[in-house]
C-alpha positions as CSV (number, residue, x, y, z in Angstrom):
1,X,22.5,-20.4,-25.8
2,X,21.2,-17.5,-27.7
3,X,24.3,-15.6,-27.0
4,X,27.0,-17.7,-28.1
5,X,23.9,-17.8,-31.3
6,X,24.4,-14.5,-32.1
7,X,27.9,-14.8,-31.5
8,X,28.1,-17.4,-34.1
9,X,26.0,-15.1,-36.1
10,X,28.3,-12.4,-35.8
11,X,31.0,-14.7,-36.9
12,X,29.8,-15.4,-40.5
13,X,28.4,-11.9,-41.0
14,X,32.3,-10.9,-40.6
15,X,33.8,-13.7,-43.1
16,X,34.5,-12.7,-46.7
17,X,33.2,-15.2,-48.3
18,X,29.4,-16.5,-47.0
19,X,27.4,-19.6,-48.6
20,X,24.1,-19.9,-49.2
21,X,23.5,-21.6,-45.7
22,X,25.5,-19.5,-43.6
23,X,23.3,-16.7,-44.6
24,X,20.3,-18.6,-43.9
25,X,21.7,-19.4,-40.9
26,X,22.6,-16.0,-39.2
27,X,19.3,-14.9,-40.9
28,X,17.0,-17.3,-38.9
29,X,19.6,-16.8,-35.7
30,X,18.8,-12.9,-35.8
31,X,15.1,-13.8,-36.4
32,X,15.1,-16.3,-33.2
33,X,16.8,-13.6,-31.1
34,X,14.5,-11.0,-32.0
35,X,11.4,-13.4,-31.3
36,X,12.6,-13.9,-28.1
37,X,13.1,-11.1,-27.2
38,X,9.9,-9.5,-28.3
39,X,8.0,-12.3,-26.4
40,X,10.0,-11.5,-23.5
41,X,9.0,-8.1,-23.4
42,X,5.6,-8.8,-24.1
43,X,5.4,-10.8,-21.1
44,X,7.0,-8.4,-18.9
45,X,4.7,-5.8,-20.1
46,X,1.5,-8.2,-19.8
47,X,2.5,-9.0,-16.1
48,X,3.0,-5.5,-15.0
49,X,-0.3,-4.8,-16.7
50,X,-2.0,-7.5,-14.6
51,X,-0.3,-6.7,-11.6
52,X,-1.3,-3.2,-11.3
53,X,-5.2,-3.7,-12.6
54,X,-4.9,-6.4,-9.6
55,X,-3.9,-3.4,-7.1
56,X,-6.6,-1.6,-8.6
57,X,-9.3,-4.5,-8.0
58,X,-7.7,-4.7,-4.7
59,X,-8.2,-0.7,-3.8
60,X,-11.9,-1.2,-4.9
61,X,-12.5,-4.2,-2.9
62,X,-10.4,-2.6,0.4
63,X,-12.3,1.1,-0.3
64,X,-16.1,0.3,-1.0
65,X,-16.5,-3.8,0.1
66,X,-14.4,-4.1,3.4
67,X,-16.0,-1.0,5.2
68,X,-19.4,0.1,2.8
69,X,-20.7,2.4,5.8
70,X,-18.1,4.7,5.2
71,X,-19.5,5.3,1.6
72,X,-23.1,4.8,1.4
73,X,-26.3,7.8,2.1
74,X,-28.1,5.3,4.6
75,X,-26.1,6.5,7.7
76,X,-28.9,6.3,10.2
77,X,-29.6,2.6,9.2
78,X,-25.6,1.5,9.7
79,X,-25.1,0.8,13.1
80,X,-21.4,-0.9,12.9
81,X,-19.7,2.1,14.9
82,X,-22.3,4.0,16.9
83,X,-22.7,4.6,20.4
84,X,-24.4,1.6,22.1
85,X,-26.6,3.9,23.7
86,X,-27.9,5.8,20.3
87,X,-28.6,2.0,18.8
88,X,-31.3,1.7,22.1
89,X,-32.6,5.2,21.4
90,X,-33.1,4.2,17.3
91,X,-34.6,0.9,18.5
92,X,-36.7,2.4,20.9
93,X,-38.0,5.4,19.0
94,X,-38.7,2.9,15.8
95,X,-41.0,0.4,18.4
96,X,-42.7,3.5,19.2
97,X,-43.1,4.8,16.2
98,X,-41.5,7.8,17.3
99,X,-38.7,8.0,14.8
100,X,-39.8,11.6,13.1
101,X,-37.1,14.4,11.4
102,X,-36.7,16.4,14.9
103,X,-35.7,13.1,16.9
104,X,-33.1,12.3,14.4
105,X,-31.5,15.8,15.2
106,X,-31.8,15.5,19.2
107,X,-30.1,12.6,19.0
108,X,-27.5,13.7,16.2
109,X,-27.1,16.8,19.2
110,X,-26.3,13.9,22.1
111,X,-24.8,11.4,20.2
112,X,-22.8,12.9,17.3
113,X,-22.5,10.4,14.3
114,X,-18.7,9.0,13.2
């Protein structure tokens, strides 16, 4: 529709002689094309804008929500992928209150964090 439009457009903007409505019309045909086509880029621009702040949201979520021990300063309180055997010495050494700076390192030594 819009081509055959601006085809008809092109038409009158070729004849000699042009009434007061032809002009008009190829005037308002030009303006309708150029509308479209601005709000078509618009929109292609807007999408692309939203689709890459959603892969952005989505890195965020996927980097610091899905596996927060990775990225936070409390390793010794995480126990998601350490040894099942250094979870029993923690839970021991913090029933007997044994849980002091040099334990930590002995068991840093036999059971290295990930």
């Amino acid at each position: 529709m819009i081509k055959q439009a601006l085809s008809f457009a092109d038409v009158i903007s070729k004849k000699k002689t042009k009434s007061k409505s032809e002009i008009f019309l190829a005037f308002y045909v030009n303006y309708f094309a150029d509308i479209c086509f601005t709000s078509f880029a618009l929109c292609c621009f807007f999408t692309t804008l939203v689709f890459f702040f959603s892969l952005f949201i989505f890195f965020l979520h996927t980097r610091f929500f899905l596996e927060p021990h990775k990225h936070t300063t409390t390793a010794r309180t995480s126990h998601s992928h350490t040894h099942p055997l250094r979870r029993i010495a923690l839970h021991t050494a913090k029933e007997n209150r044994q849980n002091t700076p040099e334990f930590f390192s002995t068991l840093d030594l036999i059971f290295p964090k990930h």
